[in-house]
C-alpha positions in Angstrom: -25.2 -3.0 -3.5 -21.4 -4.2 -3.9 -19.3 -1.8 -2.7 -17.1 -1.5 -5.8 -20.0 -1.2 -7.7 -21.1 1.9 -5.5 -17.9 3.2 -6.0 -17.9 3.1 -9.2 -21.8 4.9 -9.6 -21.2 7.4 -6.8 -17.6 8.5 -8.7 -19.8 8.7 -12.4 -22.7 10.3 -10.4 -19.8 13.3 -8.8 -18.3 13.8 -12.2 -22.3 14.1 -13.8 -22.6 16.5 -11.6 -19.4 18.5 -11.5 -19.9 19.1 -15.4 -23.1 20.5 -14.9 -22.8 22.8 -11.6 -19.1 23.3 -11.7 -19.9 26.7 -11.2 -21.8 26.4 -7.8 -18.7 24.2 -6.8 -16.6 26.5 -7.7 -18.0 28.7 -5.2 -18.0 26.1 -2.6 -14.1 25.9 -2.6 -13.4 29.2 -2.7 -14.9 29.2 1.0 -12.0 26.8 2.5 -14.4 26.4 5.6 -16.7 23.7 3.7 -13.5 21.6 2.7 -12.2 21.5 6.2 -16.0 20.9 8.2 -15.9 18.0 5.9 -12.4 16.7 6.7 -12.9 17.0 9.9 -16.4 15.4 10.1 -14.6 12.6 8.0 -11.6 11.9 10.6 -14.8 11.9 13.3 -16.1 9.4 12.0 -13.5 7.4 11.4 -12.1 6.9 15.0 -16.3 6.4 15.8 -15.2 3.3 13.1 -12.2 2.1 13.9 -11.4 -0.5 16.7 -8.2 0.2 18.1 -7.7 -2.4 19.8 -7.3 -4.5 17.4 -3.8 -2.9 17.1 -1.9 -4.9 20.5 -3.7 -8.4 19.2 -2.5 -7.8 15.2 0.7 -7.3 16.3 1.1 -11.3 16.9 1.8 -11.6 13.8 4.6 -9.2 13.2 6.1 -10.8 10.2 3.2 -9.6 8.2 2.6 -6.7 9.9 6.3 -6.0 9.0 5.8 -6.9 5.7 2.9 -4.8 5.1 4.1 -1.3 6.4 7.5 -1.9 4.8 5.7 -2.1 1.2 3.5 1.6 2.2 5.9 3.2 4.1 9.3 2.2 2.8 9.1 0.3 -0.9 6.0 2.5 -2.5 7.9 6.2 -1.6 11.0 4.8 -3.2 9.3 3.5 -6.6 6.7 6.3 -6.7 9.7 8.8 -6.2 12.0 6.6 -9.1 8.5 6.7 -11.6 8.4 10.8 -10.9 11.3 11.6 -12.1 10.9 9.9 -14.9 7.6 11.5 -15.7 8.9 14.6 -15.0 10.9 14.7 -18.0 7.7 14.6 -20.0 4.9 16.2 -17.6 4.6 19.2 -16.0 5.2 19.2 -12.0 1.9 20.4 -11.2 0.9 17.1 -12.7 3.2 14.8 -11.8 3.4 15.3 -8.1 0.0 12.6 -7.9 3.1 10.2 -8.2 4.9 10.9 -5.0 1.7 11.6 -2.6 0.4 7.9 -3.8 3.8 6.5 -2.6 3.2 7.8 0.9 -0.5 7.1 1.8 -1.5 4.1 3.6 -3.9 1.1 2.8 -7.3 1.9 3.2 -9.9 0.6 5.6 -12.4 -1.5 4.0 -11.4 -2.4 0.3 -8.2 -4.4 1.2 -9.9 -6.3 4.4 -13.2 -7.4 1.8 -10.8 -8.5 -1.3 -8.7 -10.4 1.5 -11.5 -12.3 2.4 -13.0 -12.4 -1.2 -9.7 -14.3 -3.0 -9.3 -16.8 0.6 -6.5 -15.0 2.2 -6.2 -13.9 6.1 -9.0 -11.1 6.5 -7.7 -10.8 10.5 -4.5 -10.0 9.5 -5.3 -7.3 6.5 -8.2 -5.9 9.3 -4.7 -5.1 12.0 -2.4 -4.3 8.7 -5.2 -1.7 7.8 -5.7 -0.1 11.6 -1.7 -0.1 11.6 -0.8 1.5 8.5 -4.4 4.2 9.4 -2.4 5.6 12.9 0.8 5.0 11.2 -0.3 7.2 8.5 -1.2 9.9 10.2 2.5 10.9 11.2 4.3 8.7 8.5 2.6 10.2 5.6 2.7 13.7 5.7 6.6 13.3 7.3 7.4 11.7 4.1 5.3 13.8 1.6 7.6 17.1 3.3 11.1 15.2 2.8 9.8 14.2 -1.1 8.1 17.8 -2.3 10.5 20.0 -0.6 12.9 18.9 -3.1 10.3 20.3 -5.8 8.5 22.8 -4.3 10.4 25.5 -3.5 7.5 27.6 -1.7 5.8 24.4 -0.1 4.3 24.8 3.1 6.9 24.0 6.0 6.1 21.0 7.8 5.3 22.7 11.4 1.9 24.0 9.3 1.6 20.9 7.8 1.5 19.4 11.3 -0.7 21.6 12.8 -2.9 21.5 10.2 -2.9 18.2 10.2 -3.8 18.0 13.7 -6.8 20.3 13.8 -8.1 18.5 10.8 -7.2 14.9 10.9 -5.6 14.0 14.4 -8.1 15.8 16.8 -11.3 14.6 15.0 -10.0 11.5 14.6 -8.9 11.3 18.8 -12.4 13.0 19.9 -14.4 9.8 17.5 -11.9 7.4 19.0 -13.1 9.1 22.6 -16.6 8.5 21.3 -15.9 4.9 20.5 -14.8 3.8 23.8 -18.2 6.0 25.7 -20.0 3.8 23.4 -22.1 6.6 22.1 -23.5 4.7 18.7 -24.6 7.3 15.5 -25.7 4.6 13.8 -24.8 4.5 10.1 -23.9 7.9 9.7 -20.2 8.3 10.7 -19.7 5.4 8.1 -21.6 7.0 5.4 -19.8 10.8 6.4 -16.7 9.3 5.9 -17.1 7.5 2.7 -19.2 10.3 0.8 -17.1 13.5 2.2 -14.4 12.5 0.1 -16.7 13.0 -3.2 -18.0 16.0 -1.7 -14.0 17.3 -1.8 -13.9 16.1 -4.9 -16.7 17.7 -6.1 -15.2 21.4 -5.2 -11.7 20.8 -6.2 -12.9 19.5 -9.6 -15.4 22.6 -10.4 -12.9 25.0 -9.4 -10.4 23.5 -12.3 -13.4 22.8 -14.9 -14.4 26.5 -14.2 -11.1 27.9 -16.0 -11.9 25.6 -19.4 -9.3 24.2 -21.7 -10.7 21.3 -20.2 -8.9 18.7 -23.5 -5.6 20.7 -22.8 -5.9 19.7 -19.1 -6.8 16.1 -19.5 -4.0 16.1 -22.4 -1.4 16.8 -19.5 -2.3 14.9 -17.0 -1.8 11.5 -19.6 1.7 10.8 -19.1 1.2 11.2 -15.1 -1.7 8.6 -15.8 1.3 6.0 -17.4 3.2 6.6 -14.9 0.8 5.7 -12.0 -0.1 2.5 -14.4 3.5 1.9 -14.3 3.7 2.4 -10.7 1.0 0.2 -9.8 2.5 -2.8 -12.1 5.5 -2.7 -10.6 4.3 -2.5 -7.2 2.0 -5.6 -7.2 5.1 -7.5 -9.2 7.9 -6.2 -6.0 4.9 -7.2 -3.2 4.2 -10.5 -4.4 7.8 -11.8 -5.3 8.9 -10.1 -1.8 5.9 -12.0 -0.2 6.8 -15.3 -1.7 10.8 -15.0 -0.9 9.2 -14.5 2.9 7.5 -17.9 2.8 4.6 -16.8 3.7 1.5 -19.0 3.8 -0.6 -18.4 0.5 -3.2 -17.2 3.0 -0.5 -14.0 4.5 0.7 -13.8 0.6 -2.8 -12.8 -0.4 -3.1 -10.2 2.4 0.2 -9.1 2.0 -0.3 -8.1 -1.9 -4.1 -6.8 -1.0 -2.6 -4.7 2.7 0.6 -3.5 0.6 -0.5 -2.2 -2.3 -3.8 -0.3 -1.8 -3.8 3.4 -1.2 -6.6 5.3 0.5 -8.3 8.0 -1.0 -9.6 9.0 2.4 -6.3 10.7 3.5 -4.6 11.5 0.0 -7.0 14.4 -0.9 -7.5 15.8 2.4 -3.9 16.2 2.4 -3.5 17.2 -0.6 -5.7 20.2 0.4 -3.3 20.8 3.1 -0.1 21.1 0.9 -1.8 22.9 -1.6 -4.6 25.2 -0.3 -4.3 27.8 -3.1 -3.7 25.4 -5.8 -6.9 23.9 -7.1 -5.1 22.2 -10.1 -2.9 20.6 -8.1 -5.1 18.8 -5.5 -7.5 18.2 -8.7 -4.8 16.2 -10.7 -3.5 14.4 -7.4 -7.3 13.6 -6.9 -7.8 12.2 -10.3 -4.7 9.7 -10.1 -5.4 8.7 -6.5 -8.3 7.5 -7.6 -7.4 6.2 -11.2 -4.7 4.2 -8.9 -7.0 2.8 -6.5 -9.6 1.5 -10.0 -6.2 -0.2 -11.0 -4.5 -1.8 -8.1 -7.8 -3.3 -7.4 -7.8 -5.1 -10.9 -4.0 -5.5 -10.8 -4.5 -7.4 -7.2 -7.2 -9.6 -7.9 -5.6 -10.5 -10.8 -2.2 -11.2 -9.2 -4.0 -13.4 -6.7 -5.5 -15.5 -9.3 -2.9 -15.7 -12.0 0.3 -15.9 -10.1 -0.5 -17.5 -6.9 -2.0 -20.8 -7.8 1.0 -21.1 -10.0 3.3 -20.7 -7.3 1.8 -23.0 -5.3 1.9 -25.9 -8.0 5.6 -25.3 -8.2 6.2 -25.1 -4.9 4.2 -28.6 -4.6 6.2 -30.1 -7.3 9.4 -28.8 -6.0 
């Protein structure tokens, strides 16, 4: 089965079934211990599917790999932090914080490296752009996320918990299934299909915990403007990446990756950490959830679509010219 169109079942499928036992999920996440086993069983098998070193050879092309992290790590905070404060004025915070903790993730693993290679651009280089931005992440990310919501969270959790949270959970895991990796001990399938299933299973609890309360309209009526914003966010994104790209010369083949590597965000460390920041807050990690992942539906429309409308125009012109 395509893995978009998995994606899209297994997401249906999660919501089905948060409707119906929201109540037994509720209960899940009010124990904190199945949240982090599942985290950390996630980062586990991650390192076990992650080749390192890729990382020294990727860097070879350093224009790109440049490029790339600039767009995550430097371009996306500032225009997801911009987009905020505008939908502040018209959301509650609660809601509209999604914004700034989809400005700091990184690309994810395997969607950007298979569209890459779908639409004819350079798979090798979004495969080192997406091992990059993963161990750049993991110190980038939540460094940025403190700078950005201690200026609207008064109580949030100081960084030094955030960072040792983050290494019990995320680093160590990660470390002991890179250890793994290199002893070539082989699990087969299953640290593959941990990693891309825990992140429903989170989903799952943080969901039931908020459908549990009700008012269920009066929630999904607040988190619309945060939803516009993300839409906006996304649009402007893909339009910054690929003029940026194109003012870089890059080949059509780097252009592709660079608008595929820069743009995506992965839902594989946004709700984790979102769980970290806000451990108490189920409505909080529920609405970042919600527009991490109405974000990464978009951007992999918006993408394709830049790809195919804009690019081969481009490249006429530039012909001509």
């Amino acid at each position: 089965m395509d893995k978009h169109v998995n994606f899209f079942l297994v997401l249906v499928i999660t919501l089905f079934i948060t409707w119906f036992l929201r109540d037994f999920g509720g209960m899940l996440n009010s124990h904190e211990m199945f949240a982090t086993v599942t985290i950390m069983l996630m980062y586990v098998g991650m390192g076990l599917t992650t080749d390192s070193r890729q990382l020294l050879v990727g860097l070879r092309n350093w224009k790109l790999v440049l490029f790339s992290q600039f767009s995550l790590f430097g371009l996306s905070p500032l225009l997801a932090y911009a987009l905020f404060h505008v939908v502040l004025r018209y959301s509650p915070l609660e809601y509209a914080v999604g914004l700034l903790f989809l400005g700091c993730l990184p690309t994810t693993i395997t969607s950007c490296i298979m569209l890459t290679k779908e639409y004819g651009g350079n798979a090798v280089g979004a495969l080192y752009n997406s091992i990059v931005s993963q161990f750049l992440g993991l110190f980038l990310t939540p460094l940025l996320l403190s700078a950005l919501l201690a200026t609207q969270f008064v109580s949030v959790i100081p960084f030094s918990q955030v960072l040792k949270n983050l290494c019990y959970k995320m680093i160590i895991p990660f470390a002991i299934g890179q250890i793994l990796r290199q002893r070539h001990v082989s699990l087969g399938r299953i640290p593959g299909i941990v990693t891309y299933y825990g992140i429903f299973f989170i989903l799952y609890m943080k969901l039931a915990a908020t459908f549990c309360k009700g008012n269920l309209l009066e929630y999904f009526h607040l988190l619309a403007i945060p939803l516009i914003g993300v839409a906006a966010f996304c649009t402007l994104l893909l339009l910054l990446v690929s003029a940026l790209a194109a003012g870089c010369r890059f080949s059509r083949e780097d252009r592709v990756c660079s608008i595929f590597t820069g743009t995506q965000k992965t839902m594989g460390m946004g709700i984790p950490l979102a769980t970290i920041y806000f451990p108490k807050n189920v409505e909080i990690v529920s609405s970042v959830s919600l527009l991490i992942i109405f974000y990464y539906i978009l951007v992999m429309v918006g993408a394709a679509f830049v790809v195919v409308r804009i690019l081969p125009k481009q490249e006429k012109n530039v012909n001509k010219a």
